[in-house]
N, C-alpha and C positions, 0 to 999 in steps of 0.2 A: 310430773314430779317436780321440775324446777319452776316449772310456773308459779308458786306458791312464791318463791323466794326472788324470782325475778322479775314479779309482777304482771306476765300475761304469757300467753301460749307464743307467741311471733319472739321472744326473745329467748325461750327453751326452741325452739328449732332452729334459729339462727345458729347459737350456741352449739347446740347438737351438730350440726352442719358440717361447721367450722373443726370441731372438735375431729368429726369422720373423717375429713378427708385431708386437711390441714388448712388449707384456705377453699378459697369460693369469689364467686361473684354473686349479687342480687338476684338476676335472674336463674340460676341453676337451683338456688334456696327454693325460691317461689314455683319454679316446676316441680321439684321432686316434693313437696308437700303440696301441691296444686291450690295452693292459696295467690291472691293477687301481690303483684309485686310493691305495690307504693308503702304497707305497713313493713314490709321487709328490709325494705332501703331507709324507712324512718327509725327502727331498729339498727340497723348497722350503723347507723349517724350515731344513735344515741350511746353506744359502745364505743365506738369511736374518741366522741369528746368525752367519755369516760376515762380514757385509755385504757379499756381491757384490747381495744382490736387495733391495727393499722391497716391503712391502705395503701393499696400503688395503683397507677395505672399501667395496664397492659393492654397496649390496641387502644379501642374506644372501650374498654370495659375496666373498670376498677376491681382489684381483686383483694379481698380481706381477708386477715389472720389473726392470731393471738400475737401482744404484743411484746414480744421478749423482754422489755424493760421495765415493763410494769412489775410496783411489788402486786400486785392483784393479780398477776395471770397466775403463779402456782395456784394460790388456794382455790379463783374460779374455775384452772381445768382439773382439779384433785374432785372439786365438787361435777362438775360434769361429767366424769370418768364415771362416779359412782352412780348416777342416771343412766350414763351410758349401757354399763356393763350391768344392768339391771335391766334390761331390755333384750328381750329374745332373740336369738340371733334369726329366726325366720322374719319376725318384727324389724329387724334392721334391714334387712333385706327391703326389705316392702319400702321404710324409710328413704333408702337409700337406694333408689335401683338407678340413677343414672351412672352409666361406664363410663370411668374418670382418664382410664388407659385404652391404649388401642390395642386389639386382638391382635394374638400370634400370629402371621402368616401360615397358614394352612389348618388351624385350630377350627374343628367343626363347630357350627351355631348351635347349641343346643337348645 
């Protein structure tokens, strides 16, 4: 759906990503869509020097988000929202299956 408007499929999952979980790093994008990492990280660059995203590092890994100060983040995440939530929740699943949190002590594995 956003691909149309954002010019390729690697910058609607980035976005999607980002949007799920609040931030991310490169490689968590490129595992959970099982796509290679280098268009992923050319993508976040190019968001970046947009200023829709910022980065920090954390550890050896850079972690990216929406940019609170940009005028561009409201209307890109209102627009993402509405791809988002047009998206089946069994489909997000599937999307999204890496565990971002760690399990309750004694919470069975289902």
């Amino acid at each position: 759906m956003l691909e149309g408007i954002f010019g390729n499929k690697t910058a609607e999952k980035v976005l999607l990503h980002i949007f799920h979980y609040g931030e991310s790093h490169a490689s968590a994008i490129a595992k959970d869509f099982e796509t290679a990492l280098n268009p992923i990280i050319q993508q976040l660059n190019r968001f970046e020097l947009a200023g829709v995203l910022v980065s920090k590092e954390m550890g050896r890994s850079r972690i990216y988000s929406f940019n609170p100060k940009s005028p561009l983040q409201k209307p890109v995440k209102d627009l993402i929202e509405i791809a988002y939530e047009s998206i089946s929740i069994s489909e997000r699943q599937k999307m999204f299956k890496t565990r971002r949190r760690p399990r309750r002590k004694g919470k069975p594995v289902e």
